[in-house]
SEGU-626824 format. One record per residue (C-alpha): residue in three letters; y, z, x. Coordinates in steps of 0.05 Angstrom, whole numbers, plus 5000, padded with zeros to 4 digits. Layout:
BEGIN
alaYZX/...
***
This chain:
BEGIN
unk808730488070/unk816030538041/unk814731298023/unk819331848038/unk819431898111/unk821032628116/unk813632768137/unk814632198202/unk817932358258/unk825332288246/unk827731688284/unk834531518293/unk834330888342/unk841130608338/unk843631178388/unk841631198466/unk836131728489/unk839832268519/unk836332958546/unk829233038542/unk824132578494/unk823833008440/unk817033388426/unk815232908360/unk813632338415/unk808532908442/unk812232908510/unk810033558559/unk816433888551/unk820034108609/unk816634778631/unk821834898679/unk826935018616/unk823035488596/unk821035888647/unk828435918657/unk830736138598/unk825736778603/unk828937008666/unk835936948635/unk834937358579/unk832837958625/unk838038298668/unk837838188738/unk838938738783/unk840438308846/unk844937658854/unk838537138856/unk843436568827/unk844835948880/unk852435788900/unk855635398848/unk855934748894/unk848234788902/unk847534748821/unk852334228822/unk847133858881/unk841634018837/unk845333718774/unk846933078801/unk839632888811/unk837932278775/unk830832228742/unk827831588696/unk821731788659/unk816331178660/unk810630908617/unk805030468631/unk801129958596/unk794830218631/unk791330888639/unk794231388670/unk799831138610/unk803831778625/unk810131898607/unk812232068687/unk818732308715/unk821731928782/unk827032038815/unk832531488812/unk836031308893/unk842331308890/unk842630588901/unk839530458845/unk842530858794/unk848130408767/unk843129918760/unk837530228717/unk836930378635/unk832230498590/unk829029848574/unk827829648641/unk821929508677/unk820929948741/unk815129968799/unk813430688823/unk809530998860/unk802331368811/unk796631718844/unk793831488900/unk794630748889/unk797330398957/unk801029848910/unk807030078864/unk805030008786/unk809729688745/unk811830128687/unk817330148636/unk823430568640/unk824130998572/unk829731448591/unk834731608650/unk837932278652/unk841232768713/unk839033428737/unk834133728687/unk827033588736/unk831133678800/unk827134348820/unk821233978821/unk819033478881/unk818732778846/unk817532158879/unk822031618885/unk822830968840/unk820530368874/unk823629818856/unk827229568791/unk823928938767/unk829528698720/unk836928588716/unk838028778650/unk833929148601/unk829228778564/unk829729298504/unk836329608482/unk836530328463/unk835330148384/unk828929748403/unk826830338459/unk827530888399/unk823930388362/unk817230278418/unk817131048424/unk816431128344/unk811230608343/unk807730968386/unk807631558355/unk805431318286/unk801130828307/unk798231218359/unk798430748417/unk800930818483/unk809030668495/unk807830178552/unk802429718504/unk808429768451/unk812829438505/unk807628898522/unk807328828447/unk814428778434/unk816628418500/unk812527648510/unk808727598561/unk812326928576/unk818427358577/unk815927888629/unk812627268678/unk818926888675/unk816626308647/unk819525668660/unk825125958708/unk825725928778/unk830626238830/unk837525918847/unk842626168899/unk850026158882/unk855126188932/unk862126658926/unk867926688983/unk868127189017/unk876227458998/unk875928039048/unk875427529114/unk878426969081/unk886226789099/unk890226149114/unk889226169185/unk881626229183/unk881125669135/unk885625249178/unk881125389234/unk874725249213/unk872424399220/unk874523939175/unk868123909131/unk867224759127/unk874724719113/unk873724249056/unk867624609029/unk871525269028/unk877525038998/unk872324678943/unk869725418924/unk876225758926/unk878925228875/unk872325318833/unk873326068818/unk866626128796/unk859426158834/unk856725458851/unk850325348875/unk848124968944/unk847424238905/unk854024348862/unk858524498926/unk855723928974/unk857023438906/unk864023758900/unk865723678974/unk862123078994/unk858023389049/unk850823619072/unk847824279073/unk849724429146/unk857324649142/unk854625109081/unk849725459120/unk855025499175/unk860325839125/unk853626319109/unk853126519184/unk859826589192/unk860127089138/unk865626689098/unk862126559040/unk857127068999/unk850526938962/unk847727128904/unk840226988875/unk838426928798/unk833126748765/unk834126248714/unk831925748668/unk829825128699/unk832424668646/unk834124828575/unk827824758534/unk827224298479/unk822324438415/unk817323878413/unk817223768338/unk823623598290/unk826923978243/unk822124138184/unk816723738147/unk821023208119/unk823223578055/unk829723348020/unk835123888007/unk836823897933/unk842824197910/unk844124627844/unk848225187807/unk845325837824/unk841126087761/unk843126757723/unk837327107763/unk838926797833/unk845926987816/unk844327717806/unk838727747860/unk844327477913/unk849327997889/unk845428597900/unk842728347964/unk850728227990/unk852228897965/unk846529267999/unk849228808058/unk856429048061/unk854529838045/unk852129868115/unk846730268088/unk838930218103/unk835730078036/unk829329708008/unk829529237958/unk824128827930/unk824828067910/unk820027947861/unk820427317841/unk815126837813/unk812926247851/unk818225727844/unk824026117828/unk828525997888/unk828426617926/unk828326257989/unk835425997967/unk837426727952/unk835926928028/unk840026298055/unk845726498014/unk846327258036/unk844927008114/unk851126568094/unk854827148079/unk852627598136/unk854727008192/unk861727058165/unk862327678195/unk858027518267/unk851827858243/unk844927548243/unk838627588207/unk831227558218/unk826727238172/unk819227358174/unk813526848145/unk805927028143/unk803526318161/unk805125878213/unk804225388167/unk810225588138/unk814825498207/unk816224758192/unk818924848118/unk822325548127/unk826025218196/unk827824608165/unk831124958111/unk835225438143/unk837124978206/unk839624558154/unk845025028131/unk845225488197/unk847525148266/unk844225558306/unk837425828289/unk831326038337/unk823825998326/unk817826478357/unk811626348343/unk803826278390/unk804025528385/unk810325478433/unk809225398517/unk811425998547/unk817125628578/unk819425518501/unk818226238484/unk822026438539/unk827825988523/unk828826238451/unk827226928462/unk833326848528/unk838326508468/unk836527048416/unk838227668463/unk844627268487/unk847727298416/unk848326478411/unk843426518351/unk844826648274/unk837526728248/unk830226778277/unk824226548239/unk817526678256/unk810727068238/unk810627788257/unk812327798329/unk819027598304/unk820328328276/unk822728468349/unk827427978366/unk832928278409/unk838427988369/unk844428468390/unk847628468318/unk842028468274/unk844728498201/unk839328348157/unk831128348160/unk827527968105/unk819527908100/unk817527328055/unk811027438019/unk810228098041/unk804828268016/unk799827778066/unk795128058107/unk797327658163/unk803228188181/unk798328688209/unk797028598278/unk788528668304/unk790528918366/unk793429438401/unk798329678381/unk796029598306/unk802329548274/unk804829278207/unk810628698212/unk812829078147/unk813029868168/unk815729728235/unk820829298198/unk822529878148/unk822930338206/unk828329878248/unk832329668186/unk833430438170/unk835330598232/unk841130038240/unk842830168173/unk841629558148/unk838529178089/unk830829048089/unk828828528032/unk821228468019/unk820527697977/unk813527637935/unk811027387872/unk805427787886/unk807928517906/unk803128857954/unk801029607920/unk804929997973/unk811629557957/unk810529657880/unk809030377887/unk814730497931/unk819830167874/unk816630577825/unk818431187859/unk825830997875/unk823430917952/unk825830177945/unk829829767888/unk826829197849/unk830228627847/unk826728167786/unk826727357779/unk822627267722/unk823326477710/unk822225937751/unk828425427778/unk831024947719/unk826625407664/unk821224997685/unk814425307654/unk809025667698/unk803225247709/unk797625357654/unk790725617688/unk784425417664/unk778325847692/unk771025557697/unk765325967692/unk760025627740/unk754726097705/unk754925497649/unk750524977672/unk753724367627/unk760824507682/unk755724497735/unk754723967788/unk749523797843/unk757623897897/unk762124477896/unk766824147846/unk765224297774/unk765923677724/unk772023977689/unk776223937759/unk772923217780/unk776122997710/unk782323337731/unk782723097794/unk781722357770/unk786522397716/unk792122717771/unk790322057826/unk791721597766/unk797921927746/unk799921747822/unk800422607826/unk797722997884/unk792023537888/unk791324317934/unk783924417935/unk783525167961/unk777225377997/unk777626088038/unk771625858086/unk772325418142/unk766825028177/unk760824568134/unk755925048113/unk756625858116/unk748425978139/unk743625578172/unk736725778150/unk729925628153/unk726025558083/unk718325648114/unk719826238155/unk726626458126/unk729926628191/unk737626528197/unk740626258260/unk745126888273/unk749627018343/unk746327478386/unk753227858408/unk755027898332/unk748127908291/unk752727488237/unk749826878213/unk752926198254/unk756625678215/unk754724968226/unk760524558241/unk759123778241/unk764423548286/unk760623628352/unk754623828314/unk754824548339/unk753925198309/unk759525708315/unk759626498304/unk767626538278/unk767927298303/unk767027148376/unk766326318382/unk759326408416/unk758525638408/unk750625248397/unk749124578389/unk745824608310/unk738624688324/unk734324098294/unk728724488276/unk727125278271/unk728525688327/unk723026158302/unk718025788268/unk720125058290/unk720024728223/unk724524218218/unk726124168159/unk732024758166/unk736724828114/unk744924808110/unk747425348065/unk753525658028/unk759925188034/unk766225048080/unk771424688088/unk768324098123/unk763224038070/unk767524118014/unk771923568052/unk766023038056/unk764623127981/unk771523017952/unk771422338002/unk765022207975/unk767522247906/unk774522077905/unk773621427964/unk780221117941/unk784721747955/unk787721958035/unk784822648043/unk787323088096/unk783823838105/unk788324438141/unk784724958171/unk784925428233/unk779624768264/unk783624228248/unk791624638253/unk790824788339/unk794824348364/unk801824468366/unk806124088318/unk799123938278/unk801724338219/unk808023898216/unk804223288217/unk799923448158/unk804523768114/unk809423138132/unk804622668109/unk803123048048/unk810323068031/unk811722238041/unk806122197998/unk800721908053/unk795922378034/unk793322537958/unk788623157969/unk790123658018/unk784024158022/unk784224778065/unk782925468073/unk789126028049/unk793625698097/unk796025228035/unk796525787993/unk802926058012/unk810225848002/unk809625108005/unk813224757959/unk811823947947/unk814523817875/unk809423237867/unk803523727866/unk800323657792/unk793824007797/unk790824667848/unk783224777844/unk780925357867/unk773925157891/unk770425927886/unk775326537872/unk769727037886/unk770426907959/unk773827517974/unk773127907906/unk765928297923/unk767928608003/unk765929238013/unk774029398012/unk778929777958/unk782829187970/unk778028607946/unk781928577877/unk789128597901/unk787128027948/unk783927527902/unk790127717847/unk793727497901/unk791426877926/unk789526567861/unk796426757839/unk800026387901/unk795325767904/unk796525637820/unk803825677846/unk804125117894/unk803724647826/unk808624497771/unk814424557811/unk816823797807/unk819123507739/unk812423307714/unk809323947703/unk802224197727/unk796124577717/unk790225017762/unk784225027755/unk779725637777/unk772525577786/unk768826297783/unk761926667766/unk765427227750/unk771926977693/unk771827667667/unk774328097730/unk781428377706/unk785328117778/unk782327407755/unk784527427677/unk791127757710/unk792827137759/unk790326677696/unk796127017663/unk801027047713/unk800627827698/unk802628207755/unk805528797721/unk798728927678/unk794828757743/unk798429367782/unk797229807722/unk789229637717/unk789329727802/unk794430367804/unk788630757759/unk782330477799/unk787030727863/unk788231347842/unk780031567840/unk779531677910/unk787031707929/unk787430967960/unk793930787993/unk799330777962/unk797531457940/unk794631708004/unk794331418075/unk788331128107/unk786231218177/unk779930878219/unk776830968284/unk771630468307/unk767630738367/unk764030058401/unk759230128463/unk753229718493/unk747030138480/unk746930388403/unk744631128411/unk750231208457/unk755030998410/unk753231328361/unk752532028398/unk759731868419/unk761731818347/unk758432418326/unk762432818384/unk768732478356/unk766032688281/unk766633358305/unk772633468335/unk776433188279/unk772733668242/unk775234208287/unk782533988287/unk782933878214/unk780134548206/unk785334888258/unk790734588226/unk789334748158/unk789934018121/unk786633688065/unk783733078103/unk777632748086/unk773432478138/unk767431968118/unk762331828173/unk760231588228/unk756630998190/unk756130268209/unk760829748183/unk759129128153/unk760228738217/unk755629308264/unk755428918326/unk760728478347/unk761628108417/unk755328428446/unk758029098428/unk754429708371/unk759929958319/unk761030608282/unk767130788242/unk770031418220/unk775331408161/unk780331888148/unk784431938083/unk790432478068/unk796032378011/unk800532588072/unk801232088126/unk803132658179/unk797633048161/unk792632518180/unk795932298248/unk795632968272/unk788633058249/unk787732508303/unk792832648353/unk789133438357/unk782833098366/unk783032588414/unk788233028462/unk783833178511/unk777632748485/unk773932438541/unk769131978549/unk764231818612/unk764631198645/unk756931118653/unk756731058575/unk760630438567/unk763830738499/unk770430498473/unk774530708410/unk780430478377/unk784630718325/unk787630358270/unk792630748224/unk793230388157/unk787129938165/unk787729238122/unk780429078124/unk774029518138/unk770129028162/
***
């Protein structure tokens, strides 16, 4: 992740392409170059050189090389007219002519550059779609490196980085402005003109700006006729932009209703600031790691070095996992910031498109948002910080398969500029990379005002005296009481959404699984449907057995929604609200919630990990963690570091008021070392226990991890298609003479999804380079037949292998 980069393509963004893409983008290098170069290292008995004002011709040919988001994804050279070449960069969005298509395909522009492909016939660009670039250089360098290591096309990594709200427009429309003409304009032809084109002219020479049609008939008290007559007549020029329609409001207020408190810096904040403003002002890229425990004011330590960094016009980005998190983190900083922008997928596009227009305009100090937000176009970036770093949330599932925090690494080093990675919970990579002097560790051992770390009591459900007939054991129900009557508020954390995980039928013992999936459905009572959360293939809950038809089918396993009907059931005096992906889609529905929680409304909030993560409500006396094996048994290396870190983060949403607090973790398994860790509040010992398990098989940090999953229709043929693949990796790793290991074809644990049959193929290597050229070798020129209906996708650094 933060490793020595030597073995990656070397990637200096902050400069403009110039000359050719360089060969570690695998570009087709020129083979004109070369061919020349052979002929002028022989002697040439004969004159065959052209007239210096012929190379000169030749020279001053203008190509743009192109990308596209779909196959053929090139890159293609086009010639530039010579209309068009003032107008067009790199960043820009061009339509060309490709193949045989009658329609020009919109591509993007990746580099412009004179005479080096004029021997060669090239076709002419189009059309250029935009006025400006929609990437500068720095973020063009960037795509281009994405794409490398992340083995994507360039033009997906534009669609990626660009919104698709942004590309369409949204919420603009086109307006005409109107200049004078100054060549045909003079006293005489004023003074000739009627009186009301007389007084419309003299109205836009006095303006000295462009005016649109409505403006200038306001200004000079007339229709649209003697406009259109100036127009005819020559006398007056137009111009159309596009624009935004009206200036976009946000729909919610600032934050969740949390009140600033102000205090003295403590001795660790002090020192955690000071290093951050001195990486700041070395204008040098450098890592450092915030690792604070939960409740020890980093947040506060990123407001202050933004602070610092506006004095001097520069602005920051700050990343949050959860968009959960949006309300707190914006209310915070647009408290002590006046000009900060949000992105994040519960905006309209015309919203999106507003922002993202104010961020590359310069008018805005600091962005928040979840990982999209890495590629804000702010034009004097100064500072990048990713809070809780280590959540799985930052890695994108679709192409291009990118990690907020790598892609955040690579542009920070390549401004020279500060990254700052905030956790109480340090993912492996981070912690390894600090160990190694690949980042510096910045510690904040105590919490704000010395207050103590919540005390963590774990329940063994194996012990049937803590058992009850619900999901909450009789040790939390006591708790939970004992917090209501103390007039203190309770997290209940439950990592499964819906009311009961199976539905299953006791005579016959068939499960009601989706068809497109083959994963079991989860009844959901609102509605009283059945829902497969892979794919939303959606059933009304059968009332009997689909196989057998006994009716008597059983609910299984627990959700959300259960656990949610239980604590009312038990608890009928207390306001219970339950956040979840279900009950969070609406926009501003996160706001709501965690407003009401705050004002005090609301006693219990239940919900999946959403509440697990940077919230802070100082009236929070008690977390129960309903069942911390959720994620601890996957078939995944990272099933420990996971739990670790969510029991960790939930036990610190309590204890941070003046009344203390306490967790309470209910387990079968109290033993596992990442659960006595988090009881401990352990980290250090945790990463020491996981570092040795790690280093068995070379896990990352110590190695990198690659995956291909090959999905198709019909089974055999996907799996024939992923022993061909098998193969040729074989073949390439064998060519080039590196120690990669390569494990399958097998199934993974989710083997059909949406209608489709999966294989996957993983690749590990303790060099990173090593293992994307494995791939790069053997997918080159690998093809696969339409008739077959066989897809595959890589993912380089894989966060789950399910």
């Amino acid at each position: 992740m933060l490793t020595d980069h030597s073995s990656l393509p070397h990637c200096p963004i902050s400069t403009p392409m110039s000359g050719p893409v360089p060969d570690e983008y695998d570009v087709p290098p020129d083979r004109e170059s070369a061919k020349s170069k052979a002929d002028s290292a022989q002697g040439e008995l004969f004159e065959t050189a052209p007239p210096p004002w012929e190379l000169a011709a030749e020279d001053d040919v203008a190509t743009a090389r192109v990308v596209f988001s779909e196959a053929p994804h090139g890159p293609y050279d086009y010639r530039i007219p010579e209309d068009m070449r003032d107008r067009l960069e790199a960043g820009m969005r061009v339509k060309v002519p490709l193949g045989r298509r009658r329609k020009a395909t919109t591509g993007w522009c990746i580099e412009c550059k004179l005479g080096s492909s004029a021997s060669r016939t090239l076709k002419d660009v189009a059309e250029v779609v935009d006025h400006a670039p929609l990437c500068d250089p720095p973020l063009v360098r960037l795509v281009l490196w994405m794409s490398h290591y992340y083995q994507a096309p360039a033009g997906q990594v534009f669609d990626a980085l660009i919104p698709s709200s942004v590309r369409s427009g949204a919420g603009t429309r086109e307006r005409t402005y109107y200049t004078p003409n100054a060549k045909l304009i003079d006293d005489s032809v004023v003074e000739s003109l009627p009186q009301k084109q007389q007084v419309a002219l003299r109205f836009l020479i006095a303006a000295a700006r462009p005016m649109t049609s409505s403006e200038l008939m306001v200004e000079a008290g007339c229709t649209s006729g003697p406009i259109k007559s100036l127009e005819k007549k020559e006398l007056i020029r137009t111009e159309t932009r596009r624009e935004m329609a009206t200036a976009a409001p946000m729909r919610w207020s600032l934050g969740d209703g949390e009140k600033e408190k102000s205090h003295p810096l403590t001795d660790d904040q002090g020192n955690a600031l000071g290093r951050i403003v001195a990486a700041v002002d070395s204008e040098a890229g450098k890592t450092l790691l915030l690792h604070g425990v939960t409740g020890s004011g980093k947040t506060e330590v990123y407001i202050r070095a933004i602070e610092h960094l506006v004095k001097f016009g520069r602005s920051a980005i700050v990343l949050v996992p959860e968009i959960s998190l949006t309300p707190q983190t914006r209310g915070r900083f647009e408290r002590r910031f006046k000009s900060v922008a949000v992105l994040h997928s519960q905006m309209t596009p015309a919203e999106r498109h507003f922002q993202w227009q104010r961020i590359r305009s310069g008018d805005v100090q600091v962005v928040v948002g979840p990982r999209s937000a890495v590629f804000a176009p702010l034009p004097r970036l100064g500072l990048i910080i990713l809070d809780e770093e280590h959540d799985g949330s930052f890695k994108q599932d679709s192409v291009p398969r990118y990690h907020a925090r790598k892609v955040a690494h690579a542009r920070a080093m390549s401004l020279k500029i500060p990254l700052v990675l905030g956790t109480a919970t340090p993912s492996m990579e981070t912690w390894h990379a600090c160990t190694t002097g690949h980042a510096e560790l910045i510690s904040m051992p105590s919490r704000v005002e010395n207050r103590p770390m919540p005390d963590v009591q774990l329940v063994d459900l194996r012990v049937r005296d803590d058992r009850t007939s619900g999901s909450i054991s009789r040790p939390l129900h006591r708790a939970v009481e004992e917090t209501l009557k103390e007039k203190g508020q309770v997290i209940l954390l439950l990592n499964r959404r819906g009311f009961a995980t199976t539905i299953q039928c006791p005579s016959c013992g068939h499960v009601v699984a989706c068809p497109d999936c083959d994963m079991p459905l989860t009844h959901h009572r609102d509605g009283g449907k059945a829902v497969c959360h892979y794919c939303d293939y959606t059933i009304a809950t059968p009332p009997w057995c689909p196989a057998c038809r006994f009716d008597g089918i059983r609910y299984g396993g627990l959700g959300t929604q259960r656990l949610e009907v239980e604590v009312k059931a038990r608890f009928p005096d207390a306001q219970v609200a339950r956040m979840d992906s279900d009950t969070m889609k609406r926009p501003g529905s996160h706001q709501r919630v965690l407003s009401a929680f705050r004002s005090g409304e609301v006693d219990i909030l239940l919900g999946t990990q959403m509440i697990a993560k940077g919230l802070d409500f100082p009236n929070v006396l008690l977390v129960g963690v309903i069942n911390a094996d959720g994620a601890l048994h996957f078939p995944d290396f990272r099933a420990s570091e996971r739990t670790f870190q969510l029991v960790t983060q939930v036990a610190g949403r309590t204890g941070r008021g003046d009344r203390g607090g306490r967790v309470i973790v209910q387990t079968f398994t109290p033993e596992h070392p990442a659960i006595q860790a988090a009881s401990r509040h352990d980290y250090e010992q945790f990463a020491t226990d996981e570092m040795v398990n790690r280093r068995k098989f070379n896990y990352p940090p110590l190695g990198s991890v690659g995956r291909i999953i090959i999905r198709g229709a019909i089974e055999d043929v996907t799996e024939a298609t992923a022993e061909a693949l098998l193969g040729r990796l074989e073949a390439a790793r064998n060519q080039l003479g590196y120690e990669v290991r390569i494990l399958g074809p097998a199934p993974p644990p989710i083997s059909k999804l949406r209608g489709k049959y999966r294989f996957h193929i993983l690749l590990q290597s303790v060099e990173a380079s090593h293992l994307g050229e494995t791939i790069r070798r053997a997918v080159d020129t690998f093809t696969i037949p339409d008739k077959d209906d066989v897809q595959y996708v890589i993912d380089i650094d894989p966060m789950d292998m399910l």
